[in-house]
TILUMVEX-669141 format. One record per atom (N, C-alpha, C, O): x, z, y; residue in one letter. Coordinates in steps of 0.05 Angstrom, whole numbers, padded with zeros to 5 digits, always signed. Atoms other than C-alpha are relative to their C-alpha. Layout:
// TILUMVEX-669141
XZYA/...
This chain:
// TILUMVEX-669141
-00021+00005+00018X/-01415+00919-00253X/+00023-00015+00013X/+00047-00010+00011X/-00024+00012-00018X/-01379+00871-00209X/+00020+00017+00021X/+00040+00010+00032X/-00013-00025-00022X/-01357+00932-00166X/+00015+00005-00015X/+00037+00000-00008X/-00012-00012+00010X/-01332+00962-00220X/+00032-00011-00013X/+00052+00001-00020X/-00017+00015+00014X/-01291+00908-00248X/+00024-00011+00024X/+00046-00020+00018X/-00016+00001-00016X/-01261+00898-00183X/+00019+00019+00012X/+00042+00019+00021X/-00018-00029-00002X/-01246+00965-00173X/+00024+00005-00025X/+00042+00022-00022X/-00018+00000+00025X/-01205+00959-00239X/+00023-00023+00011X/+00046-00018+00007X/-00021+00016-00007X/-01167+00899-00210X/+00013+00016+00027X/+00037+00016+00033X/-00026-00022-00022X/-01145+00947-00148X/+00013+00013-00009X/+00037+00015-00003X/-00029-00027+00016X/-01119+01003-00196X/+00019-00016-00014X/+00041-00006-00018X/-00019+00013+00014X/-01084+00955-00231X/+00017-00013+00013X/+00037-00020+00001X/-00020+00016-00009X/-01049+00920-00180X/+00013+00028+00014X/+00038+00028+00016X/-00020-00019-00008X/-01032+00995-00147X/+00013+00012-00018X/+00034+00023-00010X/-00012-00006+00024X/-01014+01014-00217X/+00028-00013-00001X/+00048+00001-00005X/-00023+00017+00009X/-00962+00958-00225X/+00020+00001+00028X/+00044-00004+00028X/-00026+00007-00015X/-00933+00962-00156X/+00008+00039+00003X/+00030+00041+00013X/-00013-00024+00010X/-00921+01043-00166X/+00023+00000-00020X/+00044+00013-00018X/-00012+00003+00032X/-00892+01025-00235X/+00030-00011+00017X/+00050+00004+00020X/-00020+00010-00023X/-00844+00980-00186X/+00017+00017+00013X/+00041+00020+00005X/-00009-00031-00013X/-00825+01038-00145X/+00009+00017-00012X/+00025+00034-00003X/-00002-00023+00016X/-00824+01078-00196X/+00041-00014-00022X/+00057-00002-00037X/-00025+00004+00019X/-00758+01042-00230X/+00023-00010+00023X/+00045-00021+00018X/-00020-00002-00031X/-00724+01039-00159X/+00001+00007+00025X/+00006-00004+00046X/+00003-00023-00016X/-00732+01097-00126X/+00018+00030-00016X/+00018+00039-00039X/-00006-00031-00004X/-00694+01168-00113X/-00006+00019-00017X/-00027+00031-00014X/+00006-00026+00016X/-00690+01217-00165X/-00025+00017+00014X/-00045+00023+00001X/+00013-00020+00000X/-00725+01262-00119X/-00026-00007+00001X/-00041+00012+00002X/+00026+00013-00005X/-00789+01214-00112X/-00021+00001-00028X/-00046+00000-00030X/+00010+00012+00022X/-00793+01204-00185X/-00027+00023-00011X/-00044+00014-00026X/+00019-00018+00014X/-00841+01267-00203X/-00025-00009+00017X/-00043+00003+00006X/+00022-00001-00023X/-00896+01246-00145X/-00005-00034-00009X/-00028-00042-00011X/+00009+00030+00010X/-00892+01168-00168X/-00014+00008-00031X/-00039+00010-00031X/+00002-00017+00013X/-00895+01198-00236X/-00039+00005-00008X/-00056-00004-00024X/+00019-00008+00001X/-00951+01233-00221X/-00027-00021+00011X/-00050-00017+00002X/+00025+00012-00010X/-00997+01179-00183X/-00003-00019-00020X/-00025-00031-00019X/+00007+00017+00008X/-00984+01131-00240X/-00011+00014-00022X/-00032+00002-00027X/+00024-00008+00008X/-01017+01173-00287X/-00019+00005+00008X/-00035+00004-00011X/+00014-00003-00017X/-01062+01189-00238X/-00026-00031-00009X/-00047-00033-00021X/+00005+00030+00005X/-01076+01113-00240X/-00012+00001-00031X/-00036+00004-00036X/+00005-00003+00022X/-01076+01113-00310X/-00029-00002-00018X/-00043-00017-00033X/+00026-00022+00007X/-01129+01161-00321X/-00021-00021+00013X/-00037-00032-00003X/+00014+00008-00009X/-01167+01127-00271X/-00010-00031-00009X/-00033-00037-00013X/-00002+00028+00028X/-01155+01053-00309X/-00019+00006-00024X/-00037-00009-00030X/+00020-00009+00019X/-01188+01088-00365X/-00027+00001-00003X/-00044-00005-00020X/+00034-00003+00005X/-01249+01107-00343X/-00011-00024+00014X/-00032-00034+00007X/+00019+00027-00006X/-01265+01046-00302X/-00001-00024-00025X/-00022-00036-00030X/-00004+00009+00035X/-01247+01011-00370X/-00026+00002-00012X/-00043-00016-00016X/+00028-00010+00008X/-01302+01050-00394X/-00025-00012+00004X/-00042-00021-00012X/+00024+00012-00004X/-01350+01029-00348X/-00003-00037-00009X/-00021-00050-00020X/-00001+00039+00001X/-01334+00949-00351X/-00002-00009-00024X/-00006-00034-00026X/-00002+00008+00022X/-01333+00951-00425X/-00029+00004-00011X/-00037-00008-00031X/+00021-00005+00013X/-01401+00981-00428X/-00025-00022+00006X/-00027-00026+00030X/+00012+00018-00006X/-01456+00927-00433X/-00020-00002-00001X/-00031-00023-00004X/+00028-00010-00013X/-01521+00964-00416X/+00007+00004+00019X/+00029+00010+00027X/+00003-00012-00038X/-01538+00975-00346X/-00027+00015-00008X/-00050+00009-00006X/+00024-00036-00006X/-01574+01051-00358X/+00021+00007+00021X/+00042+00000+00031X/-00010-00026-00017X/-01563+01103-00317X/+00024+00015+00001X/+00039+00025+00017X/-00032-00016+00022X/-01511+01130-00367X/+00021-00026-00001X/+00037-00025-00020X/-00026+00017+00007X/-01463+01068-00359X/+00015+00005+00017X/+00030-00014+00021X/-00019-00004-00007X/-01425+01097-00320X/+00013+00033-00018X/-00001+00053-00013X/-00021-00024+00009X/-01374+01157-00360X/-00005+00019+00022X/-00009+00017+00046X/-00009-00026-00019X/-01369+01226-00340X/+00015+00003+00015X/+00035-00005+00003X/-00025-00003-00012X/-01321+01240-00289X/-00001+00025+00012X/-00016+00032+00030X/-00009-00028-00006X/-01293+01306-00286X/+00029-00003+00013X/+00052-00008+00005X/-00028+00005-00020X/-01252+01306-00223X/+00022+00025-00012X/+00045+00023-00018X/-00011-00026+00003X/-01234+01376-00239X/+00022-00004-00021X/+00046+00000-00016X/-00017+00010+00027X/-01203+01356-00305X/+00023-00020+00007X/+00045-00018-00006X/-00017+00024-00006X/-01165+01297-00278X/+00024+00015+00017X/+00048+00011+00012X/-00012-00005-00014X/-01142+01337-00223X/+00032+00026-00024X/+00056+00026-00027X/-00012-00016+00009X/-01118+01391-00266X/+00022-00012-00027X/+00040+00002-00036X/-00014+00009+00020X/-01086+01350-00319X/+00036-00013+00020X/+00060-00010+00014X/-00036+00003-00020X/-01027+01320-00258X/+00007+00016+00009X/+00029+00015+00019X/-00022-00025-00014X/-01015+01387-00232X/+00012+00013-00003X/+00019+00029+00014X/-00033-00013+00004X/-00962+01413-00265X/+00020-00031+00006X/+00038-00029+00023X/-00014+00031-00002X/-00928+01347-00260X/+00010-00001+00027X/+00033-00006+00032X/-00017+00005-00027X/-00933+01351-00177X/+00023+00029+00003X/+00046+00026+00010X/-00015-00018-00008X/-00907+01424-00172X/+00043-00010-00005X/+00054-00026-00020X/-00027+00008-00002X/-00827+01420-00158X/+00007-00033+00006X/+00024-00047-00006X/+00007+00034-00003X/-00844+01347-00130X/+00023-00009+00011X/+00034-00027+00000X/-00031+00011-00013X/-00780+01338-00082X/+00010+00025+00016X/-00001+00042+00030X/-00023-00021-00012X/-00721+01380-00060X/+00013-00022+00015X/+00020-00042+00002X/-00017+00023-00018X/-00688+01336-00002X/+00024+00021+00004X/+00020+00044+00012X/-00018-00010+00000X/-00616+01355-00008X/+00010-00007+00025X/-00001-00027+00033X/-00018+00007-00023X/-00567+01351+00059X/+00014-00025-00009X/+00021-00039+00011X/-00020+00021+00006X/-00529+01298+00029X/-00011-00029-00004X/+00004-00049-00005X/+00002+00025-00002X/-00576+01244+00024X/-00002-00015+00029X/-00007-00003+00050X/-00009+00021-00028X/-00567+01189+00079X/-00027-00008+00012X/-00049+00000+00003X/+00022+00002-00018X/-00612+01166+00125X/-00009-00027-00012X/-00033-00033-00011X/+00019+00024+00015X/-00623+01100+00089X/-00019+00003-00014X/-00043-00005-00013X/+00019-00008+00018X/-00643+01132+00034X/-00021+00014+00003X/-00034+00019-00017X/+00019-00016+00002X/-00692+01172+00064X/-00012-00015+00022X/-00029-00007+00037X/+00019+00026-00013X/-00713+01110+00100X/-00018-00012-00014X/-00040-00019-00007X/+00007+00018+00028X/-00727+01076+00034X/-00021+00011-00008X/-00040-00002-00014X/+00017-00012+00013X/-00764+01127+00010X/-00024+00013+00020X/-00043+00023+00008X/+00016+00003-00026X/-00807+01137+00084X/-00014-00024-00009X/-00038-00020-00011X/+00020+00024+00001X/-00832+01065+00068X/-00011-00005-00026X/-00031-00018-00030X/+00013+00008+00025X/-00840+01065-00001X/-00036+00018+00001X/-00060+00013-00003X/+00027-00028+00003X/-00887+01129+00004X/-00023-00012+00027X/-00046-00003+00027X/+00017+00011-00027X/-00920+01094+00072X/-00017-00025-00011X/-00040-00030-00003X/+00015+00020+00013X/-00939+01032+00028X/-00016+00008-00024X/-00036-00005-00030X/+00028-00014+00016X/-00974+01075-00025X/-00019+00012+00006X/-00040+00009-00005X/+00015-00010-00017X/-01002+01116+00019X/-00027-00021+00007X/-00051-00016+00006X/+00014+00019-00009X/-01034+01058+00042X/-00026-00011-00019X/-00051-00012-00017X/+00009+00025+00019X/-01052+01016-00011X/-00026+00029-00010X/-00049+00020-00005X/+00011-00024+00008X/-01090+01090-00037X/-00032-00004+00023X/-00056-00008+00019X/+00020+00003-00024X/-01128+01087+00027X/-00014-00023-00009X/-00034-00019-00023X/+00018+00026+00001X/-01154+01019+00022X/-00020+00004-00021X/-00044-00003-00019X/+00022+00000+00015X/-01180+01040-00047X/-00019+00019+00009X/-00043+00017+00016X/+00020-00030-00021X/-01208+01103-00017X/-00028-00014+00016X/-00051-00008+00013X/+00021+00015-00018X/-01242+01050+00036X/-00023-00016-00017X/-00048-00015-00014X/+00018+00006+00019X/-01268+01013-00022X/-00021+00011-00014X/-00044+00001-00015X/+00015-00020+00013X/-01297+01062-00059X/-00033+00006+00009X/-00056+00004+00000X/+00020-00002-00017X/-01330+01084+00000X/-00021-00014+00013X/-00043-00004+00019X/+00027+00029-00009X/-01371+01019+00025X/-00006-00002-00028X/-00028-00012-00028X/+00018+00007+00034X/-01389+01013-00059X/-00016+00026+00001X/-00033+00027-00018X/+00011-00024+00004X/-01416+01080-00049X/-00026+00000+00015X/-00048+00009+00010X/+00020+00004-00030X/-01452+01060+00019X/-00021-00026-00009X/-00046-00030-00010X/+00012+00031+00017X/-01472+00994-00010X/-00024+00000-00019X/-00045-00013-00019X/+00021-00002+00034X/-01504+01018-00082X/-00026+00008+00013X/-00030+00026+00030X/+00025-00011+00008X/-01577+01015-00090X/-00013+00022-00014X/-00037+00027-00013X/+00008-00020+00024X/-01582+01069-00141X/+00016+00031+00001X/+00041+00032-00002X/+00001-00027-00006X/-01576+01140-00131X/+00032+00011-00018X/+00048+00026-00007X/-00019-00008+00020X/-01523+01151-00190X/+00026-00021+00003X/+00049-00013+00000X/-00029+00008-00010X/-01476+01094-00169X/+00013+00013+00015X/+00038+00017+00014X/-00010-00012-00034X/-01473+01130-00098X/+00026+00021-00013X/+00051+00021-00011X/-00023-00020-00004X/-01447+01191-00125X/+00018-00001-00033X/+00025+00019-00045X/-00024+00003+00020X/-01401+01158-00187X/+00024-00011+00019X/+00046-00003+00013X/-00012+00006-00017X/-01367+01126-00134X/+00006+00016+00028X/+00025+00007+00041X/-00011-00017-00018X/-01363+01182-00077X/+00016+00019-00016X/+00030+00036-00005X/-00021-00030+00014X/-01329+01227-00139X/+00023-00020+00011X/+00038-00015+00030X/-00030+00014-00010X/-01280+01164-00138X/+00012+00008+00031X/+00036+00012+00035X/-00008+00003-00027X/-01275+01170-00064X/+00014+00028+00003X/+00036+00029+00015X/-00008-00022-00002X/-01265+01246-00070X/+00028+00008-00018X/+00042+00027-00011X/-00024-00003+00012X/-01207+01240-00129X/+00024-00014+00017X/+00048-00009+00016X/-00027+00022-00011X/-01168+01186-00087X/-00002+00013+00037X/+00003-00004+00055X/+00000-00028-00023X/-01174+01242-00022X/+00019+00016-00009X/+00033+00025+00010X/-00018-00016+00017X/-01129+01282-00071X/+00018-00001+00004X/+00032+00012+00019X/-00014+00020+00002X/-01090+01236-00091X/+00019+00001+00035X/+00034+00019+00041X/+00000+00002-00031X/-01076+01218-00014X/+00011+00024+00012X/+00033+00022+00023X/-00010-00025-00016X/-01066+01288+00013X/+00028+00004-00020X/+00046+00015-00008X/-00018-00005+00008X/-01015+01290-00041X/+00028-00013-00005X/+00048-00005-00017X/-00018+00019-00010X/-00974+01233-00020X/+00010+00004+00033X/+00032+00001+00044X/-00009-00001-00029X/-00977+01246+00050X/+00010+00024-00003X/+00030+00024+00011X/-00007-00031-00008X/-00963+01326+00043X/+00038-00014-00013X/+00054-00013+00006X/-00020+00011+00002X/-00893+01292+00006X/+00008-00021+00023X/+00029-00018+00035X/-00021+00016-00026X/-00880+01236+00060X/-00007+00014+00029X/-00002-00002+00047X/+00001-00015-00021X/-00896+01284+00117X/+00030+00014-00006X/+00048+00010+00010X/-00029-00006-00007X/-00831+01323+00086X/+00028-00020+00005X/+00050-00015+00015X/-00024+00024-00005X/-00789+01259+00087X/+00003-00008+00033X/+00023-00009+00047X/-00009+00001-00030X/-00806+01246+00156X/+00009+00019+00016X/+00027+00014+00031X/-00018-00020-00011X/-00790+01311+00183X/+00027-00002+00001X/+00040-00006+00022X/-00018+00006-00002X/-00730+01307+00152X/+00018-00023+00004X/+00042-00019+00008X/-00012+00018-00010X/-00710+01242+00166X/+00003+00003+00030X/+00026-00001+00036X/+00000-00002-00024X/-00726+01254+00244X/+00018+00026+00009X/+00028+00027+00031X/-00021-00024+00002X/-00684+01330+00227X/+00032-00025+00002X/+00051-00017+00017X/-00026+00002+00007X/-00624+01284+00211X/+00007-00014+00023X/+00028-00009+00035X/-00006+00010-00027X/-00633+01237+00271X/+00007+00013+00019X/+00022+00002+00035X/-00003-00018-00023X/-00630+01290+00316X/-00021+00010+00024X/-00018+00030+00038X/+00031+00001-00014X/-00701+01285+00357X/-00017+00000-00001X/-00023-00011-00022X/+00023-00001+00005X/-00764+01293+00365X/-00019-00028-00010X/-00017-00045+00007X/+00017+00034+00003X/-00806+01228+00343X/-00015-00003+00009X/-00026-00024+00006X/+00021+00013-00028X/-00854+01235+00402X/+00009+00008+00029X/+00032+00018+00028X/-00003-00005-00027X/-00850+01247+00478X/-00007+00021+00007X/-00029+00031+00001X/+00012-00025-00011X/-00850+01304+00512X/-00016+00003+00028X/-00008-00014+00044X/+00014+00001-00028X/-00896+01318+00577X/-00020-00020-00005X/-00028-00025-00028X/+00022+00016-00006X/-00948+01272+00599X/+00009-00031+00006X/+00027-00038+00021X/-00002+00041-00001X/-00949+01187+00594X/-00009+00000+00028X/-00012-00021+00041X/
C-alpha cells in the first residue's frame, strides 16, 4: 500500500509540473502535453483506487486495461506537432528542454515502477505494477518520438550535424 501511495505522490507532482508546461508552452506542444496530462489523469485515478481501498486481497488492486487507456489518448496524439519554418531557434530550444524534463521525470517513474515490481512479494503486485511499467513505455516512446522531431529540427536550423564525423 505504501508503494502505491507513493506512486500517487509521483503522478501528482508530474501531473502538476505538465499542467505548468502546459500553460507556457508552443501552440504546437499543446496536443502532446495535452495528451500526457490526461494520460496522468487516468493514471491518478486508478492508483486512487488502489489507496482508497482498505482490504489487502488479491483484488485490491483495480483492473487495468492498458489497452483501454492507451486507446482512449490516441486520437488526441494524432496531428501532435507541425514545426513550421518560422519558429526561432529559441523557441525550439524551449520546447527541446521542456520535452527533455518530461521525458525524464516519465522515466524515473518508469524506474519506479519497475524496482516495486522487482521488490513485491506477491505474484499479482509483480504484474499490477509491470502493466504500470509497460503503460509509462508508451507514454515515453510518445514523448521522445515528438522531441526526437524538435531536435532534428532544431540541429536542421543550426546548420550541422550534432555528432562527429569519423573516428575519436
Amino acid at each position: 500500500m505504501r508503494v502505491c501511495q507513493y506512486a500517487l505522490l509521483i503522478e501528482n507532482a508530474i501531473q502538476q509540473e505538465v499542467m505548468l508546461r502546459l500553460d507556457n508552452q508552443p501552440t504546437q506542444l499543446q496536443p502532446l502535453l495535452e495528451l500526457v496530462n490526461t494520460f496522468e489523469d487516468m493514471l491518478i485515478n486508478i492508483l486512487n483506487q488502489v489507496v482508497n481501498n482498505t482490504t489487502l486481497k488479491a483484488d485490491t488492486y483495480s483492473e487495468l486495461d492498458a489497452i483501454q487507456i492507451l486507446l482512449e489518448t490516441k486520437g488526441k496524439y494524432k496531428d501532435t506537432l507541425s514545426l513550421n519554418d518560422d519558429l526561432t531557434s529559441d523557441t525550439m530550444v524551449a520546447m527541446y528542454m521542456n520535452l527533455s524534463a518530461i521525458s525524464n521525470l516519465i522515466e524515473k517513474s518508469l524506474q519506479f515502477y519497475r524496482q516495486a515490481a522487482n521488490n513485491s512479494a506477491y505474484e499479482h503486485d509483480k504484474l499490477y505494477f509491470n502493466s504500470l511499467v509497460e503503460l509509462k513505455k508508451v507514454l515515453k516512446r510518445r514523448i521522445d518520438s515528438v522531441l526526437r522531431i524538435v531536435y532534428n529540427a532544431l540541429w536542421s536550423k543550426i546548420g550541422f550535424a550534432p555528432f562527429v564525423f569519423g573516428k575519436e
